[in-house]
C-alpha positions in Angstrom: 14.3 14.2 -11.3 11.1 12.8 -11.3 7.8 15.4 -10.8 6.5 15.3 -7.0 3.0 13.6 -7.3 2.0 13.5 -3.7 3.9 15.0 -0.1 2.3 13.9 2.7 2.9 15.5 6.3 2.9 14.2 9.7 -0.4 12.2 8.7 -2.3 10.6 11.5 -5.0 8.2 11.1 -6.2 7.3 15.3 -8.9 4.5 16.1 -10.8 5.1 19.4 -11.1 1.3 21.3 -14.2 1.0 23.1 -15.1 -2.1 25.7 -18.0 -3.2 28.0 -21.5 -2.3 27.8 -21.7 0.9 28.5 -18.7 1.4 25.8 -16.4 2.6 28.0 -13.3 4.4 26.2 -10.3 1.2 26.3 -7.8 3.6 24.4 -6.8 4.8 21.0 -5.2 2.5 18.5 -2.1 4.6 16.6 -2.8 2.9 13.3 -0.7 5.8 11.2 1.4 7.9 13.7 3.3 10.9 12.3 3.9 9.9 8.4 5.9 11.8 6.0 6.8 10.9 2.6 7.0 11.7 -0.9 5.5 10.1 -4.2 6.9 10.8 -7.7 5.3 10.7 -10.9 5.9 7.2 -12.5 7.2 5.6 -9.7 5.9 2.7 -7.5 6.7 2.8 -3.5 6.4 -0.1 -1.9 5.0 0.0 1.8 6.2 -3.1 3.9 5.9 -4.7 7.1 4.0 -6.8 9.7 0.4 -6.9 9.8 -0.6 -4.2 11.6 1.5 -2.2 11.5 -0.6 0.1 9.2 0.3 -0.3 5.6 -3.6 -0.6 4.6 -4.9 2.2 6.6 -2.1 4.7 5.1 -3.4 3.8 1.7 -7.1 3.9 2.3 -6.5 7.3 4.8 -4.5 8.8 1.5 -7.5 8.2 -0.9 -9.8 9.3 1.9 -11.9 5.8 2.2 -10.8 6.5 6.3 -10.9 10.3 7.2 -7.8 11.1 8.5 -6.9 12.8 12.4 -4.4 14.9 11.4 -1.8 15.7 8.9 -1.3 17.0 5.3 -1.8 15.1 2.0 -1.5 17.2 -1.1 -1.9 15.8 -4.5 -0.5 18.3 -7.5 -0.3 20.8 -4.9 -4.0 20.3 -3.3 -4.6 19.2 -0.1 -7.1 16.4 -0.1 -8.1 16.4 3.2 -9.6 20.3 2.8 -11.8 19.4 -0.4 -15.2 19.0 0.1 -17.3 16.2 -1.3 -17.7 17.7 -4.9 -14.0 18.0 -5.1 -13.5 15.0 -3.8 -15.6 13.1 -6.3 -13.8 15.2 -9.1 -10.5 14.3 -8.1 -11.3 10.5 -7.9 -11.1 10.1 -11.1 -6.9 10.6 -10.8 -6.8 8.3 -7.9 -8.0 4.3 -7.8 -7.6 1.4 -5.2 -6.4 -1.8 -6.4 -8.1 -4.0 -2.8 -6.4 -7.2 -1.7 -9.2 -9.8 -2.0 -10.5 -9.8 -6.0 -13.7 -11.0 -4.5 -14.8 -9.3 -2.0 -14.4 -6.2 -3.7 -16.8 -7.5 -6.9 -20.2 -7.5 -6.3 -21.6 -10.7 -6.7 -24.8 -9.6 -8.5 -23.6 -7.5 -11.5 -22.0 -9.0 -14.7 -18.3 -8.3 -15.1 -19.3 -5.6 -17.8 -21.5 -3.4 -15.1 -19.0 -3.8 -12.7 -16.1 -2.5 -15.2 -18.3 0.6 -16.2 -19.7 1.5 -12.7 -17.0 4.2 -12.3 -17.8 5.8 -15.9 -21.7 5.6 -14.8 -20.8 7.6 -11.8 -18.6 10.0 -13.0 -18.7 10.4 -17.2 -21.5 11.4 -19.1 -21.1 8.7 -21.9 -23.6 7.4 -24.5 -24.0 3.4 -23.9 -22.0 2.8 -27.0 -19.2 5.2 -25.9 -19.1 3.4 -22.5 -19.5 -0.6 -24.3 -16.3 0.3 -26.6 -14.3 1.7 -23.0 -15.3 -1.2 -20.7 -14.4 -3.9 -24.5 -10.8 -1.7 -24.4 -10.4 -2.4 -20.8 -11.1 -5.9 -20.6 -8.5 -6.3 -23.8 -6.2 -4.4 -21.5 -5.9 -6.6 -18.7 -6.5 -9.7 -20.9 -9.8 -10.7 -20.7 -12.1 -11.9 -23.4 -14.6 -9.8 -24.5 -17.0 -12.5 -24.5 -17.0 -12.6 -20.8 -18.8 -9.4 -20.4 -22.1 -11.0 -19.6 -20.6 -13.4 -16.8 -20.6 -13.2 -13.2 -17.4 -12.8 -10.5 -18.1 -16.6 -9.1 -17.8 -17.9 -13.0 -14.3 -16.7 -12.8 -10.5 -18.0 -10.8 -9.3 -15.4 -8.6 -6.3 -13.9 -11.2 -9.0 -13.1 -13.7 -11.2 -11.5 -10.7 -8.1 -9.4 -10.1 -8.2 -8.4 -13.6 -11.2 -7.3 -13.2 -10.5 -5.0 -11.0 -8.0 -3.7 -12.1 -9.9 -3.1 -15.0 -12.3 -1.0 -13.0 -9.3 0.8 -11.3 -8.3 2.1 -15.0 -11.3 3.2 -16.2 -11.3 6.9 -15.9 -7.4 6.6 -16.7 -6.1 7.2 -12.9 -3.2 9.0 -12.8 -2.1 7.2 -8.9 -3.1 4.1 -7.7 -2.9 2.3 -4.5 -2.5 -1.2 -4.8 -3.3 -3.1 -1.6 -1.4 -6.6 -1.0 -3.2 -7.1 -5.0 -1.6 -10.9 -5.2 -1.8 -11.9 -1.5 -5.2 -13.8 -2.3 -3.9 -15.9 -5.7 -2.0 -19.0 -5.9 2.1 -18.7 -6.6 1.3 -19.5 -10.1 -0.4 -16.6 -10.7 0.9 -14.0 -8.9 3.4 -13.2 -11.2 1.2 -12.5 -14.2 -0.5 -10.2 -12.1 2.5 -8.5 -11.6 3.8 -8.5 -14.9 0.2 -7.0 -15.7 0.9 -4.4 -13.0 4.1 -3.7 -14.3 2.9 -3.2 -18.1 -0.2 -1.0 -17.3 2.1 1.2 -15.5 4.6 1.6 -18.1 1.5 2.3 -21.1 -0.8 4.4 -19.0 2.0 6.2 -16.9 1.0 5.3 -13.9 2.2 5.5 -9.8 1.9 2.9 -7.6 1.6 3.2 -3.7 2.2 -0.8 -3.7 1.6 -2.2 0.0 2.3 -5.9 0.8 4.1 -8.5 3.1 5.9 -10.0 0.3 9.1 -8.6 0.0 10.2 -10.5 -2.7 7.7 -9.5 -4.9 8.3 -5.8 -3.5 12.0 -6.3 -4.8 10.8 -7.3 -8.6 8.2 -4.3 -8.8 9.2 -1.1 -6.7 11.5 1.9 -7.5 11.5 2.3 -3.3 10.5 0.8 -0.6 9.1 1.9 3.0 9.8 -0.3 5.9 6.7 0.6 8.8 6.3 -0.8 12.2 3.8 0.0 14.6 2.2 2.7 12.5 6.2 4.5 11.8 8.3 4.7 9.1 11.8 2.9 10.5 13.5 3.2 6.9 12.9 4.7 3.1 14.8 4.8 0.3 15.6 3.2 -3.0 14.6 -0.7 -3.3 18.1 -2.1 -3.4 19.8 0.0 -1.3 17.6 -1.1 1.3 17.6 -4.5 0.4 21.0 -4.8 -0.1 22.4 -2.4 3.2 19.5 -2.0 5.6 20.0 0.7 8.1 17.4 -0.1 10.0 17.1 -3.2 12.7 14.0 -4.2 11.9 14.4 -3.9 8.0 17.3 -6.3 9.0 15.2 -8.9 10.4 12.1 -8.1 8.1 14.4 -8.7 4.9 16.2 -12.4 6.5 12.7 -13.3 7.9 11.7 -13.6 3.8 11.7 -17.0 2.9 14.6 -17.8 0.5 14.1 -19.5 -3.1 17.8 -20.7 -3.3 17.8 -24.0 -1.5 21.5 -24.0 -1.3 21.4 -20.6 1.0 18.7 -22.1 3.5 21.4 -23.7 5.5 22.6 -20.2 6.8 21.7 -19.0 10.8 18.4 -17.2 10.6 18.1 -14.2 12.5 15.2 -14.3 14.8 13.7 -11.7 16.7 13.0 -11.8 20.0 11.2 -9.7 23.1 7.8 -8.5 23.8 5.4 -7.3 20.5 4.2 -3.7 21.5 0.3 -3.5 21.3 -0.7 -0.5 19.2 -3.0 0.3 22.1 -0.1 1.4 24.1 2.8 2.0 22.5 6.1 2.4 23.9 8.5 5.4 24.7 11.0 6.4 22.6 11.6 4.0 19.5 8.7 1.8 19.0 10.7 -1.1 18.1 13.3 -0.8 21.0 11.5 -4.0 23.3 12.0 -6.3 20.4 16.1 -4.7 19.0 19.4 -6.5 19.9 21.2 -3.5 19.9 19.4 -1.3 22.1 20.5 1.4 24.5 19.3 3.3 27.0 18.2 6.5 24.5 16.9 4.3 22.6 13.9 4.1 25.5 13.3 7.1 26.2 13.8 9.5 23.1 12.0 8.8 19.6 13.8 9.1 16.7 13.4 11.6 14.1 13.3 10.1 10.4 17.5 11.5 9.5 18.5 11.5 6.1 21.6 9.1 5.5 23.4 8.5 1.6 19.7 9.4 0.3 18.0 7.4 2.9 15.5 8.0 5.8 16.1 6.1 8.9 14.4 6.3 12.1 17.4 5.4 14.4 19.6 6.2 17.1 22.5 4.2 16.0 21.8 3.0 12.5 23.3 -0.4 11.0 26.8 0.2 9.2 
C-alpha cells in the first residue's frame, strides 16, 4: 500500500457574487463544497468533469494560490492551511503547479533560462554556475536544447512552452504536483508527447500528480484513479478502470459516453444524452446536486444529499447507485 501523501477534509473554497453599484451581495458561488479525498505517494488522480464544476479551484485552493473557507488539507501530516507565510514558502518547494495555458503563465519579457531559474532565485542560495548547470539539466529533461536558453516564450510553439514549464515546475525537485488541463491549449499532435513527458518525469523523479482536465480519454492513458466532480462534489472515486469500465455514478455514466469515440465503427451506437435544467452554482439545489438533470431520480433523491458510501473500493455519492 502506497504512503498517504495528502488527506484532505470537508474542504471548502466559497466565492462571494456581488452586483449593482453599490455592490450589493448577489450570493455565494460553492466552487468546492465539502471535499474529501486522499492522495498517495506516486500516484496520479485525475479530477474530471464539466467546466465549472470546480476541478481548477480544488487544485489552486490545495497549493493555497486561493485561500480556502473551510476544511483540512494536510501534507505529510501538516496542515497547510495553519502555516504561516514562512512555512508556506518552505514547503513550496515540495509542491508545483503545472497551469493550463503554456503562455500565459511565461512571462513574456524574461529569456526561457530566467524564467526556468526564477524558483531557485527565490528559494535556493546557489552560486550562478550552480544554478546555469540546474536550469542546462532541466531543459535536457524535458527536451529542450540548451541553446535555447537565451530565447524568448513568443520564439517558441506552444508544446515546447509547456516544456518550459514544466521545467520550472521541477526545479526544486517537487515532491506533488498539480497539473491543470496541461494539454488543453496544444494541438492533438502534441498532446501526447506532453503526456508521455508527464508520464516519464513522474516515473524518474517519483512524482504525484493531482491531474485535472475534461479529456477523459487522455485521463484513461495517464491516471492510477479518477474523480468524477459536479457542481463543486465528488459524485464518484475510485480506480481509473473500474470507473471507466462500471460507473456507479449517473453522471459518470453520461460524462464517460459524452467522450468522443476514436473507433469509427462504434459511432453508430445511441448516445446517451442528458437532459433537464443545469443547476447554477449560485443556487444550488436540495438534496443531490445532479438530481434536475438524472433519469433515474426519486423523490429522496430531492430532498436528502448523499453521503460519499464506500462500494467494492469505490466512493459514490448516490442514493441508488448504477449496477
Amino acid at each position: 500500500m502506497a504512503r498517504e501523501l495528502m488527506k484532505v477534509r470537508n474542504l471548502k473554497k466559497y466565492f462571494p457574487v456581488d452586483k449593482g453599484l453599490f455592490k450589493r451581495k448577489a450570493g455565494i458561488v460553492h466552487a468546492v463544497d465539502h471535499v474529501s479525498f486522499d492522495i498517495y505517494e506516486g500516484e496520479t488522480l485525475a479530477v474530471v468533469g464539466e467546466s465549472g464544476c470546480g476541478k481548477s479551484t480544488l487544485g489552486r485552493t490545495l497549493l493555497r494560490i486561493l485561500e480556502a473557507t473551510e476544511g483540512e488539507a494536510f501534507f505529510e501530516g501538516r496542515d497547510i492551511f495553519k502555516l504561516n507565510s514562512q512555512e508556506m514558502r518552505e514547503l513550496r518547494k515540495q509542491m508545483q503547479i503545472i497551469f493550463q495555458d503554456p503562455f500565459a503563465s511565461l512571462n513574456p519579457r524574461m529569456k526561457v533560462t530566467d524564467i526556468i531559474a526564477e524558483p531557485l532565485v527565490t528559494h535556493e542560495s546557489l552560486e550562478r554556475r550552480e544554478r546555469e548547470e540546474r536550469v542546462a539539466e532541466l531543459m535536457e529533461l524535458v527536451g529542450l536544447r540548451k541553446a535555447y536558453g537565451s530565447r524568448y516564450p513568443h520564439m517558441f510553439s506552444g508544446g515546447q512552452r509547456q516544456r518550459i514549464g514544466i521545467a520550472r515546475a521541477l526545479a526544486l525537485h517537487p515532491k506533488f504536483v498539480v497539473c491543470d488541463e496541461p494539454v488543453s491549449a496544444l494541438d492533438v499532435s502534441i498532446q501526447s508527447q506532453i503526456i508521455n513527458l508527464l508520464s516519464k518525469l513522474q516515473e524518474q523523479q517519483n512524482l504525484t500528480y493531482l491531474f485535472i482536465s475534461h479529456d477523459l480519454n487522455v485521463v484513461r492513458y495517464l491516471s492510477d484513479r479518477t474523480c468524477v466532480m459536479f457542481l463543486g462534489k465528488i459524485m464518484e472515486l475510485g480506480p481509473t478502470n473500474e470507473v471507466y469500465n462500471n460507473p456507479m455514478h449517473p453522471y459518470t455514466k453520461f460524462l464517460i459516453a459524452a467522450s468522443p469515440i476514436p473507433d469509427p465503427h462504434s459511432r453508430q451506437k445511441e448516445k446517451l444524452i442528458l437532459e433537464g435544467d443545469i443547476p447554477s452554482p449560485l443556487n444550488p439545489p436540495a438534496g443531490c446536486r445532479f438530481h434536475t438533470r438524472c433519469p433515474y431520480v426519486q423523490d429522496r433523491c430531492k430532498s436528502q444529499e448523499p453521503g460519499l458510501t464506500q462500494i467494492a473500493g469505490r466512493s459514490v455519492a448516490c442514493h441508488f447507485p448504477l449496477e
